[in-house]
C-alpha positions as MATLAB code, in Angstrom:
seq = 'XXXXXXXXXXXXXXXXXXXXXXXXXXXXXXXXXXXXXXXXXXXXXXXXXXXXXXXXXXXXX';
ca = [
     -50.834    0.808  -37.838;
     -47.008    1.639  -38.096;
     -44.238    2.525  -35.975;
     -42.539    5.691  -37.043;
     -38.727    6.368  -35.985;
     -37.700    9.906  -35.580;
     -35.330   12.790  -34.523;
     -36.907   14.762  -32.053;
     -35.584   18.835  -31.535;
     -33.359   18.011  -29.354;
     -31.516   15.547  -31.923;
     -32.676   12.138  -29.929;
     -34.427    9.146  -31.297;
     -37.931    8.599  -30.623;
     -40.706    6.413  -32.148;
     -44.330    6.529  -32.049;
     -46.963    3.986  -32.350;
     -49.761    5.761  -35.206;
     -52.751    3.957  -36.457;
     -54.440    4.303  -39.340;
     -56.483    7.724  -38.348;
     -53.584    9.173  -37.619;
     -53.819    9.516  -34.196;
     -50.766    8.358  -31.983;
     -51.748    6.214  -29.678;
     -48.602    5.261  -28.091;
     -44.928    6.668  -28.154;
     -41.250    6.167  -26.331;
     -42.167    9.053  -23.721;
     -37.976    9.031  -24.206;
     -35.347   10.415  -26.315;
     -32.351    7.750  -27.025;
     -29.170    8.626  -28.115;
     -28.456    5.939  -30.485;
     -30.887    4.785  -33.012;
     -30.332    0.751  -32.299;
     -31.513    1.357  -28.778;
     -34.450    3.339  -30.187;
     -35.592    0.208  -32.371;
     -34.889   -1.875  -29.083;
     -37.888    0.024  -27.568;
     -39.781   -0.611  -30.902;
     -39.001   -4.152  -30.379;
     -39.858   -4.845  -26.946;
     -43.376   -2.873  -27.459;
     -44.247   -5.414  -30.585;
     -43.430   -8.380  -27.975;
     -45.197   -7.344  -25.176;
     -48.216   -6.633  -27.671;
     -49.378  -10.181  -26.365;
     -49.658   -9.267  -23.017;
     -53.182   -9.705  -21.195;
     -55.519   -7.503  -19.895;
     -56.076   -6.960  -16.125;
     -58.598   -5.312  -14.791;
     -57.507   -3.216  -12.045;
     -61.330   -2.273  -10.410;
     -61.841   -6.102   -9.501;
     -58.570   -6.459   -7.690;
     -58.583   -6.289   -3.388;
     -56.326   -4.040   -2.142;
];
């Protein structure tokens, strides 16, 4: 699994989440204008990583 940092068409940074299939299985959904708050969006994603799991169909509305 890597994080890949890129220049979309549009010149903005981006990154996207790939594993090792190649399939993307997450991304910024974003364009930044500076690279350093591109890897900021890299960073919180790797520290949220720990988050749980909630299952939404067992909740009461």
């Amino acid at each position: 699994m890597r994080f890949e940092l890129y220049r979309d068409a549009g010149g903005q940074w981006r990154w996207r989440l790939r594993v090792q299939n190649g399939n993307v299985v997450a991304d910024s959904a974003e364009g930044y204008a500076r690279r350093e708050d591109c890897e900021h969006g890299i960073a919180l994603v790797k520290q949220s990583a720990a988050a749980p799991t909630v299952d939404m169909t067992t909740r009461i509305a």
